[in-house]
C-alpha positions in Angstrom: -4.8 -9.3 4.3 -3.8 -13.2 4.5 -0.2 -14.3 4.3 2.2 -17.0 4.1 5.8 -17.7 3.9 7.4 -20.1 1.5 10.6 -21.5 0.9 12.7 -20.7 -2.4 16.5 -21.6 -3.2 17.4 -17.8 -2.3 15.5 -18.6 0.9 12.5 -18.2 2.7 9.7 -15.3 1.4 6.7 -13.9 2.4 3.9 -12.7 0.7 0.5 -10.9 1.8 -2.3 -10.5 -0.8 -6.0 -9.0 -0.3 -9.0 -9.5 -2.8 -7.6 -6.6 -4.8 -4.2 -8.8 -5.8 -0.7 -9.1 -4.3 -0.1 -6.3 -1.8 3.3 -7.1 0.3 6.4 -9.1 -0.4 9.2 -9.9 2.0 12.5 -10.9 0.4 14.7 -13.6 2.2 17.3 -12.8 4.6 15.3 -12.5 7.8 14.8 -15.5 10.4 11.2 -17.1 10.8 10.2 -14.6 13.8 11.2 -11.6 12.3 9.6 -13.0 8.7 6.6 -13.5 10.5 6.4 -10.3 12.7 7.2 -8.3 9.2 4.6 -10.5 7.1 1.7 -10.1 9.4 2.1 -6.5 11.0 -0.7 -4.0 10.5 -3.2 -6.7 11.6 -2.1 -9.4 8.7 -3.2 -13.0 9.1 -2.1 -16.4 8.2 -4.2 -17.9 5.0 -4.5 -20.7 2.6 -3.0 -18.9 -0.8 -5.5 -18.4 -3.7 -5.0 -20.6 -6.9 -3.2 -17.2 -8.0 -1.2 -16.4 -5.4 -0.1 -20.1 -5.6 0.6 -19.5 -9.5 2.8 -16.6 -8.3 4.3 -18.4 -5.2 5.5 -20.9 -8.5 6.7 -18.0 -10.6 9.0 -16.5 -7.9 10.9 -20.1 -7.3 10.7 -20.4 -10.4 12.8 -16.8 -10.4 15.4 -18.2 -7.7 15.9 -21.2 -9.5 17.3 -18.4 -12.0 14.5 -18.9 -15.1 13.3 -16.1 -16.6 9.8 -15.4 -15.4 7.2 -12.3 -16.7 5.1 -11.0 -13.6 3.2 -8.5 -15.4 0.3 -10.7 -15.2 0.2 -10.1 -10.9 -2.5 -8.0 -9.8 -1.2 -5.4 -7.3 -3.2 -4.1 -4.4 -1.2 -1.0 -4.1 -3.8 0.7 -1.5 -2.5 3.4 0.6 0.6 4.1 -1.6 1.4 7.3 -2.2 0.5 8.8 -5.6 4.1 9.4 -6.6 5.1 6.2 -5.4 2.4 4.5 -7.5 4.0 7.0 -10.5 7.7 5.3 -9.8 6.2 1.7 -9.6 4.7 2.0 -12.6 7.6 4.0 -14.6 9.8 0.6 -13.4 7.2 -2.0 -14.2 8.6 -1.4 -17.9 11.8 -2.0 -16.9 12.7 -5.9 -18.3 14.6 -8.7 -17.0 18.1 -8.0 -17.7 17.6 -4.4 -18.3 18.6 -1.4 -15.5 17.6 2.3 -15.3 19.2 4.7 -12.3 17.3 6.9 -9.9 18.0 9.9 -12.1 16.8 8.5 -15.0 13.7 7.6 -13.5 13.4 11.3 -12.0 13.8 12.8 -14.9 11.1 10.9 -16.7 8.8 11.5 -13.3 9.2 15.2 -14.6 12.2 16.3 -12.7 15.9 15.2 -12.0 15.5 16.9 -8.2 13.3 13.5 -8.2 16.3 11.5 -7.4 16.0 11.4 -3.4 12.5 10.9 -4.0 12.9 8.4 -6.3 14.9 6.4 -3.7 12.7 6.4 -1.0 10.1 5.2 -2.9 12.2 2.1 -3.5 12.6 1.5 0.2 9.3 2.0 0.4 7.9 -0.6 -2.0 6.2 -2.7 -0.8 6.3 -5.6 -3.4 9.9 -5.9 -4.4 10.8 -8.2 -7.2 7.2 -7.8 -8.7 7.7 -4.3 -9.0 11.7 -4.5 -9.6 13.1 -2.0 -7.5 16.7 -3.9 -7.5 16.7 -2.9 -10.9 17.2 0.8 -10.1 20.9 1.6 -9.8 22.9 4.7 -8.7 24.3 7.0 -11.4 27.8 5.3 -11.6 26.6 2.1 -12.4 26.7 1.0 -8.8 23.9 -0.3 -6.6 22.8 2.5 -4.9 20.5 1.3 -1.4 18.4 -1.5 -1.1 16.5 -2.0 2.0 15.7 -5.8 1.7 17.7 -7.4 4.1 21.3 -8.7 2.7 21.1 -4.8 1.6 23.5 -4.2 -1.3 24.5 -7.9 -1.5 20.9 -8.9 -2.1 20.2 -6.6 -5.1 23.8 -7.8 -6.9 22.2 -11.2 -6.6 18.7 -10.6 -8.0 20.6 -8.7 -10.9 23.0 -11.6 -11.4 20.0 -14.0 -11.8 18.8 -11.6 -14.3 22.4 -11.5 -16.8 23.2 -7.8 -15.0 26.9 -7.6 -13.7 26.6 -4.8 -11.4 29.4 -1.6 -11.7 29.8 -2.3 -15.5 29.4 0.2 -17.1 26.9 -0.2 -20.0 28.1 -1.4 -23.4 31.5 -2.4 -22.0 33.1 -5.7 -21.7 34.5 -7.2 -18.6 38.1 -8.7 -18.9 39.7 -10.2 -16.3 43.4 -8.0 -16.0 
């Protein structure tokens, strides 16, 4: 796997990609050592980005800049994810800009609402977040639930506020402000 880091006005990423497509994805929030320890584990190295890793490098400041970008296009080297997880990434790549489902909700249409721990951990497991949109996945109330990125919680709002989504509304209702 090669890698690089690249700046964005959220702040700094990384991104690991094999032959196979785009296979790791660091969100912002850590300092260069850490980024590069995180990037490059699991015997990762340093490399000159493809012409399409460079189109996506584009497309994800693009996204921080706040401009509504489609990265169902990405190929994904999802090798040595779990089966289920692969299920749950692929249940939220139909998930849209803008739009939210929960961890129940996602269970439930993996085949069973006892799903919903599941569910979760395979968000903090993903391994390409913002490609595959885990930030989109909220808890039952309308809250954020986890997010393992660093900034946590704070991080997620964020994304989804780039993305139109005030977070803790509950759907169809307006926000006034009394």
């Amino acid at each position: 796997m090669n890698t690089t880091t690249f700046d964005t006005a959220l702040g700094v990423f990384g991104i690991g990609w094999t032959e196979a497509g785009l296979a790791r994805l660091q969100l912002p929030g850590l300092d260069s050592a850490a980024l590069a320890q995180r990037i490059n584990r699991d015997g990762a190295q340093p490399g000159e980005p493809t012409r399409a890793i460079e189109a996506l490098i584009n497309l994800i400041e693009d996204y921080a800049e706040g401009e509504d970008v489609d990265f169902s296009a990405v190929p994904l080297d999802l090798n040595g994810v779990t089966e289920f997880n692969q299920r749950a990434y692929g249940l939220l790549l139909t998930i849209g800009r803008g739009e939210t489902t929960t961890y129940g909700a996602m269970a439930r249409q993996l085949g069973d609402v006892n799903l919903s721990r599941a569910v979760g951990a395979a968000m903090g497991a993903n391994p390409i977040p913002l490609v595959i949109p885990c930030h989109r996945v909220l808890a039952s109330d309308g809250k954020t639930g986890g997010f393992s990125a660093p900034g946590g919680a704070l991080s997620k709002v964020k994304m989804l506020a780039l993305e139109g989504v005030i977070v803790g509304t509950p759907a169809g209702q307006m926000t006034f402000g009394f």
